[in-house]
N, C-alpha and C positions, 0 to 999 in steps of 0.2 A: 159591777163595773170595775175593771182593770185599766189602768195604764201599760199602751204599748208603746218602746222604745225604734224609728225605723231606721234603721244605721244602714249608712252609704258603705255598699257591698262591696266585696272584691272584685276588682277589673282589671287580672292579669297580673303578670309578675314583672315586677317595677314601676309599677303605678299605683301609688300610696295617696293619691286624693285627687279630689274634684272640687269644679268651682260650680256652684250653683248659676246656673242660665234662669231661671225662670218655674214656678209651680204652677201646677195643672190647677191644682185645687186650693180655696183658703182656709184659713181657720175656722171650724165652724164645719164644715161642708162634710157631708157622708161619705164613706170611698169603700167600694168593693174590691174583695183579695184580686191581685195581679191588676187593678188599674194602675196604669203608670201616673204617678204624682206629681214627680218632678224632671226635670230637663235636665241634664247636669253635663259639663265638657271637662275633659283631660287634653294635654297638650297632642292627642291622638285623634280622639273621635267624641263625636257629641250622642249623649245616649239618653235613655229613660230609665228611671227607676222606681219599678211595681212596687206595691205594697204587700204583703205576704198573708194579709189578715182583713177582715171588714172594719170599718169602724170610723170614727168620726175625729177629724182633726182636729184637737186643741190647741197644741200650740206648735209653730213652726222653729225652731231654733239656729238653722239658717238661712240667710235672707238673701236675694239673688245679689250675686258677686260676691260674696263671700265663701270661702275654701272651707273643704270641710274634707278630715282624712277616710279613710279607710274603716271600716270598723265605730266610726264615732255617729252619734244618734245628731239625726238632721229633724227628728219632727217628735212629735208623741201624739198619739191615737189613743181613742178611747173605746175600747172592746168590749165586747156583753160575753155573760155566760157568767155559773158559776167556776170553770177550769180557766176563766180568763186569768188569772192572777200568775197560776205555775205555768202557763200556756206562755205568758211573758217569758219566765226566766230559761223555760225551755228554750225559746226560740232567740232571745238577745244572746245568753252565755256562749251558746258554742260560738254564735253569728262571728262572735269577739273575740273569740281563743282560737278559728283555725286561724283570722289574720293575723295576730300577732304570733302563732308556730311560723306561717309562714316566713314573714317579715324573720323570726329568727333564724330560720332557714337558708333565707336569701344571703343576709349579713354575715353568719357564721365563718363562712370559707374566706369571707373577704377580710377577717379580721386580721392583723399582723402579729406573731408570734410574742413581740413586745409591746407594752403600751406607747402610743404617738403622742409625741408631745406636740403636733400639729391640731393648734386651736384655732376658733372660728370666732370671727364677732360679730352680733346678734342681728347686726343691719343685711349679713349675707344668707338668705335662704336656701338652705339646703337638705334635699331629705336624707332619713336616714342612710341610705345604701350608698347616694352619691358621696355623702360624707365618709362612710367607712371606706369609699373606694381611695377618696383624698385623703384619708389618715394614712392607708396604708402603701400610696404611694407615696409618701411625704409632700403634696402637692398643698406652697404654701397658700395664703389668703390671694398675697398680689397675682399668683398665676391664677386662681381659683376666678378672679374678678376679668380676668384679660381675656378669659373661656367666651365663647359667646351662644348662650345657652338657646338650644331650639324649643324649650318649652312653654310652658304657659307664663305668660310676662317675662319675658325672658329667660326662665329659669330654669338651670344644668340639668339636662336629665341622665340617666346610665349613660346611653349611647354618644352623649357628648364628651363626655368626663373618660369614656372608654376608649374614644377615637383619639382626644388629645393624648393618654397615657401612650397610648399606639404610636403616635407621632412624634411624643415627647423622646421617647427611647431610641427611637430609629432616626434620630437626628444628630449632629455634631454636636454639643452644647453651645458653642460658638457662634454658628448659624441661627439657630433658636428660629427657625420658621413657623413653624405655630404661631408661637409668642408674635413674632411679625404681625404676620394674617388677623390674630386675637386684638392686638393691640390697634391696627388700624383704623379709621372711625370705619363705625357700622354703618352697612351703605341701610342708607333711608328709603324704606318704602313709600314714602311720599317729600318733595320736597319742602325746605322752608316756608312759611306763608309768604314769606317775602318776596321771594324770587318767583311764588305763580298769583299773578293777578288773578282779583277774583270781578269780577264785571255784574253790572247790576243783573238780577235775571238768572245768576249761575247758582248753581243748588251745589251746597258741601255736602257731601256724604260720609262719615265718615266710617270707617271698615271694620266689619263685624270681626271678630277674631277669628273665625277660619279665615278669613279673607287675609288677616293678618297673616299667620303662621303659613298659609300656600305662599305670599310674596315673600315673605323671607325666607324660605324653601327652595323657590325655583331661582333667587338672587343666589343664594347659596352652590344651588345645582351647577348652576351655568360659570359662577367665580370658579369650581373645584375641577371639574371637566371640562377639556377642551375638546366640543361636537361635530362631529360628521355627521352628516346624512346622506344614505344613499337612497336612490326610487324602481322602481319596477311596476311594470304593468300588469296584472295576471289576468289571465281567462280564466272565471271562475263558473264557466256554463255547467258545467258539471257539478259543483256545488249546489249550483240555483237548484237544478233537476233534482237533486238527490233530498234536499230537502224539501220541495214539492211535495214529492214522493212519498215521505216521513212522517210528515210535520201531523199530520191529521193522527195517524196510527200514534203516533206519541204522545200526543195530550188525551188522546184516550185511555191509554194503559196509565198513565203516570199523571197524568193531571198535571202536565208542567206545559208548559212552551216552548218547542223546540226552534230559537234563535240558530243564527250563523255562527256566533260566536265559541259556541262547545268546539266548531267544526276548524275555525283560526287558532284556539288554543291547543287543540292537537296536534294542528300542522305546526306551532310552533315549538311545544315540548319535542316533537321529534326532532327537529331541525335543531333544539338546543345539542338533544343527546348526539348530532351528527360534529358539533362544535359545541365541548363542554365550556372551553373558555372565553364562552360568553354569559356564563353562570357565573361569574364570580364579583368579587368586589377589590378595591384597592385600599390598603392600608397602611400607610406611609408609603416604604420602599418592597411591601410583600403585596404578592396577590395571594388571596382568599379563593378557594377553586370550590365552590358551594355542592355540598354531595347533595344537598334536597331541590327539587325544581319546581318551586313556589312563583303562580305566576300572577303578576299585581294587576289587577282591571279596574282602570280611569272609570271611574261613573259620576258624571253630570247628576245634582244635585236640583231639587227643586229652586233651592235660594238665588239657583245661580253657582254654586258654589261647587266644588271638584272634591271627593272623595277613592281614596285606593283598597277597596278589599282586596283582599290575599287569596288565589285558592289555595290552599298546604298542598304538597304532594303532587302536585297535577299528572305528571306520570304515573301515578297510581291508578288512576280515574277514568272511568272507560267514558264512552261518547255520552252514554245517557248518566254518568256519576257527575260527567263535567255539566253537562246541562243544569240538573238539579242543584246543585254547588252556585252554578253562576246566578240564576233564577233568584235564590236564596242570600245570597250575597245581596242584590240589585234591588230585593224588594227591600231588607232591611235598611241597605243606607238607606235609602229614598223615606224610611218610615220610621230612620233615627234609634232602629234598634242594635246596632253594629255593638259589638262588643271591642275595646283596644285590641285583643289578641287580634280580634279579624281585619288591619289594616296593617302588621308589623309581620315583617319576613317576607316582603318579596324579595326573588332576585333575577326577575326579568318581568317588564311590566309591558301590555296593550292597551293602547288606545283609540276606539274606534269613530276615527272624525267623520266618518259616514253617516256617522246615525245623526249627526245635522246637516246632511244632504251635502258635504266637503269634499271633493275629489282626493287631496292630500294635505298632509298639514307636517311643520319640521317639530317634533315634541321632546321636551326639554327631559335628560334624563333624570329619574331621583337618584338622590343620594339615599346608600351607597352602591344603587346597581350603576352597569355600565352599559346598558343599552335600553332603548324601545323601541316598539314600532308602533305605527302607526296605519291605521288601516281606513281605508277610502268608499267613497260610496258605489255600491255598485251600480253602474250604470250599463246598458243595452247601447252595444255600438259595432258600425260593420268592420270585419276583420277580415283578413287576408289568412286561408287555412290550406296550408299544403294536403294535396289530395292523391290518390294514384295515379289520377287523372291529369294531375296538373293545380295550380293553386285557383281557388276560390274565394270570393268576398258571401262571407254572409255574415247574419247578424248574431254576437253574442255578447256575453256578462262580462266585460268586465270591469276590476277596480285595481286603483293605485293603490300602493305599501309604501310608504318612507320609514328607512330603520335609522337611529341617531345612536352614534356609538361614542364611547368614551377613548378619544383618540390615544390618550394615556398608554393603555392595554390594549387596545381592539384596532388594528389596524385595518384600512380598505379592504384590504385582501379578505379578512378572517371575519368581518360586516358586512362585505357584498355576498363572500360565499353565502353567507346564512339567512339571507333576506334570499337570494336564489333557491336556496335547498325548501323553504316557506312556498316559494311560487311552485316548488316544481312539485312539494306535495298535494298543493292546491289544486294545479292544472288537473293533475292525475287523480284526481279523486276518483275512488271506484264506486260507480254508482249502486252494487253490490253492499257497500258496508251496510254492516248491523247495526242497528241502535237499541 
């Protein structure tokens, strides 16, 4: 019998710990290789974490709500075999050496030619990366504290410490807008107890932490961008038919299920690449014109709850690559297997308020993209179809689109075109395409 060490693995690059949610299993209790043990969240996505070995839990070493890094052993197991003993060292030593290359990896470029004499005091949590990003912008405690961090309990993550350095520089010093915005009280996701009566018979609930970090998100979203929405109608008869037509031959060959939506994000990557400047993001006074066309999918949660996987690449990806990607994306969230990488780098996101029976919905854009859309239920309704003959009423598919753009950068003009160029590759679907 051997002691096995299970350390909380690596989950992408800038994400150096997790908080324990909750164990599958107790002390005591038997666990087979790849059972998932535990529950664990980053200020990104909530996941599970396999066991790599069989064996039997002795002792748990961290206890739900308590943080535990990267590389650091969260339980010990107890393993049979006479090779259990070097089977440990084999399998914990590297587990802990490529994170900590990494980790030196990540830090390395960001270190400053000379030592900072920009110190930190022990009340303010910071990781390692975020910190060397504050050394080497000389970024001192009081601005450090005035940040308002999107992470877990509030805490500064890369991309917060990156966006104020971005804003910090591309400002007057005089001005000090950041610092403004930072400094103001943080609007409350919920108000004072004071000011909401609570009445006999009302049930408090109080909000799980995804629940948390989406409301400071979409508060966030909606302060930064000021939203337009434009709408459209589209016939999407031709859609319906064409996956009629498919849908069976494709879970046959592939074993997947062929949704609408492979068929929306097509028409949307083309419509980006017809209007690249709506790929981008804003950064202070520059735009960001994004050469990758990474497209975020809203997926409704069992809890209730709203998650964003990313496809990478979608222009890459043919109708049946998109399928399988989406499929794949949709089963994990829903089964809490999402890895951080897979909800980080959109930079145009969908959301299909259809799929709860919504004709249209106005949807709030994330930070840092500048637009979304939003896609409607389809519904059978009679239409007016110009003919050789003269126009006719008959009955087809269609559904609404609402796109919300970041009035900042995206004007009417350059938001209506590209919710058009969407409809019009809709309409024209060729009932020919390959899958």
């Amino acid at each position: 019998m051997a002691e096995y060490k299970l350390l909380l693995p690596s989950m992408g690059e800038g994400v150096m710990e997790a908080t324990i949610i909750t164990w599958l299993f107790n002390e005591g209790d038997n666990v087979k290789e790849d059972d998932s043990v535990v529950e664990i969240a980053t200020d990104k996505v909530d996941s599970d974490v396999p066991t790599p070995v069989s064996g039997k839990i002795v002792k748990i070493l961290k206890q739900k709500d308590e943080v535990a890094k990267v590389g650091e052993a969260i339980a010990i197991l107890e393993i049979e075999g006479e090779g259990a003993a070097s089977e440990e060292v084999k399998t914990e030593t590297p587990a802990a050496a490529p994170d900590a290359e990494t980790l030196k990896t990540i830090e390395e470029p960001l270190q400053p030619a000379a030592a900072s004499n920009v110190e930190f005091s022990g009340d303010l949590y910071l990781s390692p990366l975020v910190k060397s990003i504050a050394q080497q912008e000389n970024i001192s405690e009081t601005e450090l504290k005035s940040i308002k961090g999107s992470g877990l309990e509030g805490r500064i993550t890369k991309e917060d410490i990156l966006a104020y350095v971005a804003n910090r520089g591309s400002q007057p010093a005089q001005a000090a807008p950041v610092q403004a915005v930072a400094s103001a009280p943080k609007p409350a996701v919920s108000a004072p107890a004071a000011t909401i009566p609570v009445n006999a018979g009302d049930e408090i609930i109080p909000m799980d932490r995804m629940r948390k970090i989406i409301a400071e998100n979409m508060v966030k979203a909606k302060q930064i961008a000021p939203h337009v929405t434009s709408f459209i109608e589209t016939d999407v008869t031709n859609v319906v038919k064409w996956r009629n037509k498919n849908k069976a031959v494709f879970e046959k060959r592939e074993g997947e299920k062929l949704t609408f939506m492979p068929i929306f994000v097509k028409a949307v990557v083309k419509a980006i690449q017809d209007f690249p400047m709506i790929n981008v993001s804003v950064n202070g006074e520059n735009i960001i014109k994004k050469k990758n066309i990474n497209i975020g999918m809203a997926t409704a949660l069992p809890d209730g709850n709203l998650i964003v996987p990313v496809i990478k690449n979608a222009d890459q990806l043919s109708l049946s690559g998109l399928a399988k990607a989406i499929n794949d994306l949709a089963y994990r969230a829903r089964n809490k297997k999402l890895r951080p990488e897979d909800t980080q780098g959109a930079t145009y996101t969908i959301s299909n308020v259809g799929s709860f029976g919504n004709l249209m919905g106005t949807p709030i854009i994330p930070q840092p993209q500048v637009a979304i859309l939003a896609i409607g239920a389809i519904v059978k309704k009679p239409a007016v179809l110009e003919t050789a003959d003269g126009d006719v009423i008959a009955i087809r598919n269609l559904m609404f689109m609402s796109h919300s753009y970041d009035h900042r950068v995206v004007d009417g003009s350059l938001g209506g075109m590209m919710l058009k160029h969407v409809h019009d590759y809709l309409e024209n679907w060729d009932l020919n395409t390959e899958i």
